[in-house]
C-alpha positions, 0 to 999 in steps of 0.5 A, a space after each residue: 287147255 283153251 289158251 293152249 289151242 288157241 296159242 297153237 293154232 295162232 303159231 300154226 298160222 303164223 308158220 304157213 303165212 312165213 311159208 308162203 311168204 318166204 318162198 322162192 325167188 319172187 318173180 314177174 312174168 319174163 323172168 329167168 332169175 335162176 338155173 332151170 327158171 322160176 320153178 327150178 323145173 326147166 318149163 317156161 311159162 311162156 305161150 303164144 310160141 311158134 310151133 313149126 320152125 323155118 327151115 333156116 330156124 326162127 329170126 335172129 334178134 341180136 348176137 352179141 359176144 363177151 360170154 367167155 368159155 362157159 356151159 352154163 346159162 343165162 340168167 334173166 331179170 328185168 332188163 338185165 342178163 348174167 352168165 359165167 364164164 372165163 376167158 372173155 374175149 372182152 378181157 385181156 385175160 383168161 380168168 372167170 367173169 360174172 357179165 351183165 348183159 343189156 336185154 335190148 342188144 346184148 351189151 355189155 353193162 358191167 363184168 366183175 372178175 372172181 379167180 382163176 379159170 377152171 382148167 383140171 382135165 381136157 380142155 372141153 371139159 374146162 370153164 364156168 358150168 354154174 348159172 347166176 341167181 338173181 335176187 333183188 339187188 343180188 345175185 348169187 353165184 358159184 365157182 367150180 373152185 368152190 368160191 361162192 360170191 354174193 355181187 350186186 346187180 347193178 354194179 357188179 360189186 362183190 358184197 361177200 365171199 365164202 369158199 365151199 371147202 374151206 369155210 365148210 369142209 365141203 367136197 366134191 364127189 368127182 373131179 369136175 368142179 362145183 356147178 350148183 346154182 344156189 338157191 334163195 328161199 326167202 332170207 336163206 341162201 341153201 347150197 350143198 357143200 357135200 361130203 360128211 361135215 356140211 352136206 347141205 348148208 343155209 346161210 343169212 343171204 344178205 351177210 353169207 353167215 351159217 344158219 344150220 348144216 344138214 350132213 348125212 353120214 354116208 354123202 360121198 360129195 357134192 354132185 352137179 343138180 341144184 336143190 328144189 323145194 317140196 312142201 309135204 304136209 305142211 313141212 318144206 324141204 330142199 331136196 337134191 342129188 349128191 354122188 351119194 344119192 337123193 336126199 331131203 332136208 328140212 328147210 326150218 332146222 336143216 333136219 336130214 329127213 330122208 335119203 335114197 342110195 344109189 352105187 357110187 358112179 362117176 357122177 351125178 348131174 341133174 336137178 331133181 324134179 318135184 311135183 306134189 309129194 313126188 320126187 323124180 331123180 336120175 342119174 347117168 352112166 347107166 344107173 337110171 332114174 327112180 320115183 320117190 314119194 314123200 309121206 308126211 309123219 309126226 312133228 314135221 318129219 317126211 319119210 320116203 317110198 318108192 313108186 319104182 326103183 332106179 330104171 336105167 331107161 331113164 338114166 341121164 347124163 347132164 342135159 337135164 329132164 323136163 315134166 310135162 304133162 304126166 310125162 318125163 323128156 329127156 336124153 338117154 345117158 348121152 346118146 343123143 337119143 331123147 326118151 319121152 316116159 310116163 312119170 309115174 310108171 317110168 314105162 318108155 311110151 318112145 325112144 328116138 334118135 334125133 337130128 343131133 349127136 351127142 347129149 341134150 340140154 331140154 327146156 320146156 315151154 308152149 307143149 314143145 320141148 327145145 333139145 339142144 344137142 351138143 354139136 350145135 343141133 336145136 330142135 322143137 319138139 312137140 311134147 307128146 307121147 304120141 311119137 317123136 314129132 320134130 317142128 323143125 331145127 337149125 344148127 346154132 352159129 359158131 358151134 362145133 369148137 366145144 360142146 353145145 350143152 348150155 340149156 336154152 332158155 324161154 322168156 317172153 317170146 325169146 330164145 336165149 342160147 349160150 353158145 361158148 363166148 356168143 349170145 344169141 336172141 331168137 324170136 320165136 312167137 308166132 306172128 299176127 
């Protein structure tokens, strides 16, 4: 019975050791290896930042082009940045690109081509939506075809390939493509597939072959949100959206632990949000936003609770929801109108509408939040329930032609912006 406890409490160890050690993406302060940053949560850890504007916005440090047609955002390890997109102006073609981008000015050190463009439905609704993960000497990325391509960071070498559909039977729940940002947890790359026969899967990262699959009998298909990663009494788990609802898996075995429904809407598009044993979802199309609460149960399972059902004060569209503090930033559907809530209430402490038109994309660093409205509009907004305070804003150069939605990113003093084909580097630290 000795040797019973004490080979149990040696395995237990054992087990939380791997847990910490196989975390997410390990990274250094000025890093953004993945969509939504290090977290996954849309904060920067940066401080020091400007907290009023000039009236013309911060300075420009460099703008360069070569992006292609794209809605997602930039990537940023080292000295190196990676975006998606198709129809670079660099290329004579029009097909999609992975492009690594010099920190120090913005050129291009290497492009590698993976298909066709994504060109289903009206044309500012087409192209790259997904964002690279970057991993050591790998990055990760995913095309709204469903080709999921495993390169290298320093040549832009293809190592493996495997496609969502075929290699999975994956499905989309809407029209619009695949636009997941896969996640790396420690040697496993996790991606949801979607749909009745591969819900969630987990692959060897370095070979692309199939550890375990999750299926929830009941998945209408794969959504737009990436999956984030919960740690509830001692048991991980990848938690996510699909058009079916929220749901989480347990990261050892692939286990569905947990689902919430939601009614079949016309699509499903931002990250969760974790925080502790909490799990924050929203949907748009008016369908809302809802607070779930994981609670720990025998041999590793997780079961939920809802602190409040879906509220359609926080429902939203694609621009995303940041936390900080106790209280959730976002954008109303995609009015163009930011919402500031308490988390665990949902009560709306303001609702305003802004410089900008059309859906924001939010990041968070430094107590403000950076919304970008999709015509080209970028304001500081002080990240207080106190009121909708704006630091000021500018309008973001060459936008108009297509939807501004990529989400800004924050990393060491600077402001990356993915306006279609361009990049442009702000300096937004405050000065001596």
């Amino acid at each position: 019975m000795l040797k019973r406890s004490i080979a149990s409490s040696l395995w237990l160890g054992l087990w939380l050791l791997s847990s910490v050690v196989m975390g997410q993406i390990s990274t250094v302060s000025g890093e953004w290896p993945q969509f939504r940053g290090p977290l996954r949560d849309g904060v920067s850890s940066d401080t020091g930042l400007l907290t009023q504007w000039p009236d013309d916005g911060p300075p420009l440090v460099w703008q360069t082009r070569g992006a292609g047609r794209g809605y997602g955002t930039v990537s940023i390890v080292g000295d190196r940045l990676y975006t998606l997109g198709d129809g670079l102006s660099i290329v004579e073609d029009a097909d999609e690109y992975v492009v690594c981008f010099s920190m120090t000015d913005g050129s291009v050190i290497w492009k590698t081509r993976l298909g066709p463009p994504w060109t289903s439905g009206r044309d500012d609704w087409q192209s790259s939506r997904s964002t690279p993960t970057v991993d050591g000497d790998l990055l990760y990325v995913l095309t709204p075809h469903g080709d999921l391509v495993c390169l290298e960071t320093a040549t832009g070498a293809e190592r493996w390939r495997r496609n969502m559909a075929k290699n999975f039977g994956g499905q989309k729940g809407d029209i619009w493509g695949y636009s997941e940002s896969v996640l790396i947890d420690g040697q496993r790359l996790v991606c949801t597939p979607g749909g009745r026969t591969a819900t969630m899967v987990a692959l060897d990262k370095t070979t692309g072959d199939e550890i375990w699959r999750s299926v929830w009998d009941n998945d209408r298909g794969a959504g737009h949100a990436s999956i984030v990663i919960s740690e509830v009494g001692g048991t991980r788990v990848y938690v996510n959206t699909t058009a079916g609802g929220a749901l989480g898996v347990r990261a050892a075995d692939g286990q569905l632990l947990w689902t919430y429904d939601i009614d079949r809407t016309t699509s499903v598009i931002p990250n969760p949000i974790v925080r502790d044993d909490l799990v924050f979802f929203t949907a748009g199309y008016r369908r809302g936003g809802a607070l779930l609460r994981q609670v720990p149960g025998d041999n590793g399972s997780v079961s939920i609770e809802t602190v409040y059902p879906l509220n359609s004060e926080l429902t939203n569209k694609h621009g995303g929801v940041v936390l900080v503090g106790d209280h959730l930033y976002g954008d109303t559907d995609d009015q163009g109108i930011p919402f500031c809530a308490e988390l665990m209430t949902g009560q709306i402490a303001w609702k305003e509408r802004g410089p900008g038109r059309g859906s924001i994309a939010v990041t968070a660093a430094d107590g403000h939040v950076y919304m970008r409205w999709a015509n080209g509009i970028i304001a500081l907004v002080q990240a207080t329930p106190e009121g909708f305070q704006v630091r000021g804003s500018f309008r973001i150069p060459g936008s108009g032609d297509r939807p501004s939605w990529s989400h800004p990113v924050i990393v060491d003093g600077r402001l990356y912006l993915r306006e279609g084909d361009a990049i442009l580097c702000y300096d937004v630290t405050k000065s001596e």
